[in-house]
Structures are given as C-alpha cells and as structure tokens.
C-alpha angles and dihedrals in degrees: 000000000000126000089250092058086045096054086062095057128067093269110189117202119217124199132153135214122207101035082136118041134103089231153024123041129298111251129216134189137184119200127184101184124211109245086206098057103047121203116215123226102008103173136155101299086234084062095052129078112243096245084055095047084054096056099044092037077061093046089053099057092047096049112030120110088225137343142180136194124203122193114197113186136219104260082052094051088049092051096045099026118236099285095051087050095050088047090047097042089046089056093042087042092049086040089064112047102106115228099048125262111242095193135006144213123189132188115252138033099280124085110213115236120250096020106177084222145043104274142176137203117234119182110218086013091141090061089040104041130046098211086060090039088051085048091052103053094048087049092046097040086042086057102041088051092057100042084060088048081051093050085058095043094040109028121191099036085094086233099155085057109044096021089230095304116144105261123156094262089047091060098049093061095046086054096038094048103014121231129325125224090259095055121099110245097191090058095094098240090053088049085042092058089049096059117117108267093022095130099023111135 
C-alpha cells in the first residue's frame, strides 16, 4: 500500500512516552487526524517546547477524527518487561480509536501482534508522519502531567523536573530514600537500590 492510498483511509499514528525511565508508567496513544480540520506544526513532542506541546495537545483533542491513551504502569511493566508493555499498549491503544482505524503506522521498527488493522512500523515516524506526531504529543503531555501529580505524592524524588529518567539527581535520591512504589524494580539502578546494604551508613 502506498502512502497515497493511505492518505485516503482513516490512518491512525501510535506512538509511546516513558519506555526509559526509571519511573512512572509508560504512556500510549493512538490519533486518526481529520483531513478536514488541519493541525499546524505537528513535530516529534521531544522537538517541541512544553507550553507548544499544551496548545496543540489541546488542539488534538479538539480536531482528531479519534484517539486513545493507554497508561501501562509500572508493576505491569516489571511483570511483562518494557517491550511487551509498548506492543501491548500500541494494540490497546489502536483497539480503542472509534471510529475504527483502517490502517496504522506506529513509531519504531516493531509491529505490534494482533493489530485489528493493517500497520506498519516506521523509525523516526513521530518526526515523518503527523498522526504519529499528533500521538506523541498527547503520550508525552499525558506523562508529563502525571509525573507532576507523582512529585506531589512523592516529594523529593525531583519527579516534576526529570519525569522519572535516570539523571544524576534522580539517582541520589533513589539511592538517598530507596524506591518508591511507583519505580520499576526490574530496571537494573532501581534493583540496584534494593540490594541488601544499600543504605547502610
């Protein structure tokens, strides 16, 4: 199927935010956009400054055709491991865009198993193509959102500021207050943390 030919079906763009912190969930959307209400300046959200991700995450919502956001947490991540999680986020994420997706595009170089529609993996795909652009922003906005909620429910983590990444001050407080319940133990400097002694003196 060429692009052309997908341009004229409902072609839904996937994309996740969180596959690599240390904390937090990982977060998947799913965007069909409306051909007839066009959305200006749709770019990788990592591209974008957080004020512009907020307007056209707005925008998004207001103008798509469908979209779904899937939150995966982090005891699911530990029992399933992160890829798993990302696969399975990407199909929940396509399952629930009403209408229907007729075709998909996600962002990567994995298709996801038991798509309900035809999809294709494209690397780099939230830079390319403005359905995974627009999938992007809400599962980076959605994150960010929640990290901020987690710095206020688990204060001194620094949680609002490195969204639960593993930067140095992140890791001086794991090691100076141990995880928290939202930190993923099977990512190797939270089981690290855990280990007897740890925080012996």
């Amino acid at each position: 199927m060429t692009l052309g030919q997908q341009q004229s079906l409902r072609l839904a763009g996937i994309d996740e935010a969180g596959r690599g912190p240390l904390a937090g969930p990982l977060v998947v959307a799913a965007v069909i956009l409306d051909p007839a209400a066009p959305i200006d300046g749709l770019d990788d959200s990592k591209k974008l400054g957080e004020q512009r991700r907020e307007v056209l995450y707005a925008q998004i919502l207001e103008r798509a055709l469908a979209w779904h956001v899937v939150t995966i947490d982090s005891t699911r991540i530990d029992r399933i491991n992160i890829l798993q999680a990302t696969l399975q986020g990407m199909r929940q994420a396509a399952c629930g865009l009403h209408p229907d997706a007729e075709h998909a595009l996600v962002d990567g170089n994995r298709v996801p198993p038991r798509m309900p529609c035809p999809c294709r993996a494209l690397v780099g795909g939230d830079a390319l193509e403005p359905a995974i652009s627009a999938a992007s922003i809400l599962a980076k906005v959605t994150r960010d959102r929640y990290m901020v909620d987690l710095d206020t429910r688990f204060p001194g983590y620094g949680f609002a500021q490195h969204k639960g990444y593993g930067t140095p001050d992140h890791l001086m407080a794991l090691a100076r207050l141990g995880p928290c319940p939202e930190h993923r133990r099977s990512f190797a400097p939270v089981r690290k943390a855990l280990e007897p002694g740890m925080f012996d003196p």
